[in-house]
N, C-alpha and C positions, 0 to 999 in steps of 0.2 A: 259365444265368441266366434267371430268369423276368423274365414284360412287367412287372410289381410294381416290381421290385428295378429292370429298367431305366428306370423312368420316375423311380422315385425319382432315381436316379443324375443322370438328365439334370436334375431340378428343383435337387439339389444343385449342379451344375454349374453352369446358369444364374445361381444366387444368390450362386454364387460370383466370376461372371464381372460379376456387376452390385456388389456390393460392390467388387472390385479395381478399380472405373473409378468410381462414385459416394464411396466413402469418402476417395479422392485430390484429388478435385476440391469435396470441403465441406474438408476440410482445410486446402485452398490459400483456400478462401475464409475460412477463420479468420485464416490468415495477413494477407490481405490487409485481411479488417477492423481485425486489430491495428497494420497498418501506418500503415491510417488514420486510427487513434485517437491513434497516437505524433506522426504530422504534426500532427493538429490541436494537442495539444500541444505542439508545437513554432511554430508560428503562432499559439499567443497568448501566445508568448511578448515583452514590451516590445525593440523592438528597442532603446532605448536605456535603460540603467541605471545609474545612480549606482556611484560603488565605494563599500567600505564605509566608515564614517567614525565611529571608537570616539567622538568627541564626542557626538553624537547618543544615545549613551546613559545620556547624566548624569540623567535625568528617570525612568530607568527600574528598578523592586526590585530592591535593590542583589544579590541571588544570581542574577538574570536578567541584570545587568552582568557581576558576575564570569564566569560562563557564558557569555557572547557575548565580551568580551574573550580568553575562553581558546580559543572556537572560531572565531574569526576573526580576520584580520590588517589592521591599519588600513592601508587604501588599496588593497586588492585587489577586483579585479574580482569581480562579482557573477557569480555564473552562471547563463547562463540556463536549464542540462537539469541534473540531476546524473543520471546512470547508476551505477545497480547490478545486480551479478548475486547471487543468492542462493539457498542450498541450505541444507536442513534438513527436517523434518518438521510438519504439521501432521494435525489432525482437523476434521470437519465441524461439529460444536458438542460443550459438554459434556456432551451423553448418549453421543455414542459413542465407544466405550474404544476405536478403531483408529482408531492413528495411519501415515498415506501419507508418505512421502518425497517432496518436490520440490525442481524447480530453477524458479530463477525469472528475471524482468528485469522490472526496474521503472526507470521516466522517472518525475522530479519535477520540475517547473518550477516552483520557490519564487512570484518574481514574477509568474506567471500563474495560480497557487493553482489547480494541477492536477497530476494521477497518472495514470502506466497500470502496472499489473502485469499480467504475464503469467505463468501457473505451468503447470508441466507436472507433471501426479501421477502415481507409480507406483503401479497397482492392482494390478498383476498381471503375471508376464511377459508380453512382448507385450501389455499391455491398459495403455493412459493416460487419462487425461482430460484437459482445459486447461481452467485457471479466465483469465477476463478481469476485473480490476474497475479502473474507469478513472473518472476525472473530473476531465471538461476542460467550461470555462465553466459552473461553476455545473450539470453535468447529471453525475449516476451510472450506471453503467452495469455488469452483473452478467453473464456467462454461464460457465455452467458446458458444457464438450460432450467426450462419449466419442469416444477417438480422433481428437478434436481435428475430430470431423464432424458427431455426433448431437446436438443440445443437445438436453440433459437438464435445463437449470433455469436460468432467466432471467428480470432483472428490470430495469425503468430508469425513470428518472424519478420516481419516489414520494419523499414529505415524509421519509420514514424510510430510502431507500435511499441520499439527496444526503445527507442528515444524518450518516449512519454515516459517507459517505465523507469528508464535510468533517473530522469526528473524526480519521479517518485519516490525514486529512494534514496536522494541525496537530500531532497525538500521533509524527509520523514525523519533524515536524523537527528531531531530532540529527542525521538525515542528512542535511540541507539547511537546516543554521544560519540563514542567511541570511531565511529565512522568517519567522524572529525578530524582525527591526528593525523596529525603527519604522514605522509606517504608518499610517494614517486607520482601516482594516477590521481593526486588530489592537489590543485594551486590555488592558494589564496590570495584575492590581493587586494588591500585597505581603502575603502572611499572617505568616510571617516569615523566618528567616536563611535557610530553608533550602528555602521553599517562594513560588511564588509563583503564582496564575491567571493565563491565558491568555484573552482570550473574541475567538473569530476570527469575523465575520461576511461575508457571502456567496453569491451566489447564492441570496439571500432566507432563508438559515440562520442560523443563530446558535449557537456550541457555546463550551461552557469547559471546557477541560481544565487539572488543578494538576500543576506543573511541581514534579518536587521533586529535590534536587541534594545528590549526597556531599560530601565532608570535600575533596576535586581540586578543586569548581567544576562537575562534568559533570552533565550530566542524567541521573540514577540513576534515574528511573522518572517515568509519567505517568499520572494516574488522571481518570478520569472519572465523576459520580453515575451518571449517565444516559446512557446511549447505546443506540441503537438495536441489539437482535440478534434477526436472524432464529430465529422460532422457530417449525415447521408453516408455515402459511400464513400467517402474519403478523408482527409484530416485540413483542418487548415490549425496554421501558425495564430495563434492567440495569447493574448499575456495573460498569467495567472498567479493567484496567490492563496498562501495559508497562513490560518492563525493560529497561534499558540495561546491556551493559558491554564489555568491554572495548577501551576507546577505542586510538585512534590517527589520528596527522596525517597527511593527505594530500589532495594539490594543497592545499598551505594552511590545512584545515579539520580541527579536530579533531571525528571521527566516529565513533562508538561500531561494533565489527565484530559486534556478538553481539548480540541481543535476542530477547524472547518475552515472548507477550501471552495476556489470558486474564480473563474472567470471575469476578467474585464472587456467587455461587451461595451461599444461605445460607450466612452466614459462611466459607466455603471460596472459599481462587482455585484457579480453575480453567485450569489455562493450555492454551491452542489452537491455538497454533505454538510453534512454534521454527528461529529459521536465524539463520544466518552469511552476513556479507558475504563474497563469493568477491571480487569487484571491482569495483573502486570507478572511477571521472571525472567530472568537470565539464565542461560544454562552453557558448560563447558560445547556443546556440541553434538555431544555423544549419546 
């Protein structure tokens, strides 16, 4: 073995020996940020909430009635987390034709108008990435990072980052009905049977999303003129939509298990995920 070949050897080794103790310990530190992201929201969540109360929605577009009558149960406690798990596929935007497998978990805290997802992507055997997008009080938050160590693209606090996610979570709640009712930062106002706007304001945002509902009462899809998508280095205004389907009850709540979202790109939707609830709970908060 020549000095060449052994110095290479030893610098491979080296870099292998600083990977196997550096890539463990950003990892743990992903973890541990996400841990913290779930606490915060879970600490703004109200520790006291009303149960729900079908009266309260006599004033509201009558397909947004029937809709909340059918996903909710008068008199049942509000929740303060809902918990899901989720697996499906999605893409990076609609330029690129590969689509990654993930699983995911996402916390929603209706009454405290905040999210965290957490996704893990399959790239490659043995190669992941974690995406983070979270927003708790009014603040977004973005990181993408290889191996759950490298971050490779991150973004937080910008007018168009809090914006997108405010969308997010207004356009999400079939999974967390309760987001629905009545409130001061939430206006509805009637198009017709079958449609109705949403405009959720927010952490100095402001978004309308049009709620539109099958022949059941469920929320069949959610569309938006305008919403923020990343695109290069900056965002442009794009319309976008999700679909809802196949519902089912559970802890009390009827919640759609299937949905997939996506962009309209000259006249074409462009859809951008796709997943399945794997599992579903509600929990007080705490």
């Amino acid at each position: 073995m020549g000095p060449k070949i052994r110095i290479l050897l030893i610098v491979l080794a080296v870099l292998a020996g600083i990977t196997a103790v550096v890539v463990p310990l950003q990892a743990s530190r992903w973890t541990g940020e996400t841990d913290a992201a779930m606490a915060a929201l879970t600490g703004a969540v109200p520790p006291s909430r009303p149960r729900v109360s079908l009266r309260e929605l006599d004033a509201l577009p009558a397909p947004v009635q029937r809709y909340l009558r059918l996903a909710l149960q008068d008199g049942q406690p509000r929740p303060g987390v809902v918990h899901l798990q989720q697996s499906g596929r999605l893409r990076t935007g609609v330029e690129s034709e590969q689509w990654l497998d993930f699983a995911a978990e996402e916390r929603i805290a209706p009454d405290a108008r905040a999210f965290v997802w957490d996704a893990r992507l399959r790239l490659a055997p043995l190669v992941h990435a974690r995406v983070r997008d979270a927003y708790v009080g009014g603040v977004a938050e973005a990181r993408v990072a290889l191996q759950s160590a490298v971050t490779i693209a991150a973004d937080r606090a910008n007018h168009d980052l809090n914006s997108g996610d405010l969308y997010r979570l207004l356009a999400e709640a079939p999974w967390s009905p309760t987001l629905l009712l009545p409130r001061d930062d939430l206006i509805w106002k009637p198009i017709d049977d079958r449609r109705a706007a949403a405009t959720l304001t927010h952490g100095g945002e402001t978004v309308t999303i049009e709620f539109r509902f099958n022949e059941a009462g469920e929320v069949a899809s959610v569309f938006a003129v305008e919403r923020p998508r990343s695109y290069g280095t900056t965002y442009v205004a794009t319309a976008w939509e999700g679909r809802f389907s196949k519902y089912v009850t559970l802890e009390g709540m009827r919640v759609p298990s299937a949905g997939e979202v996506g962009w309209w790109v000259e006249g074409h939707w462009l859809p951008v995920w796709q997943g399945t609830v794997t599992a579903f709970r509600s929990s007080d908060g705490s």
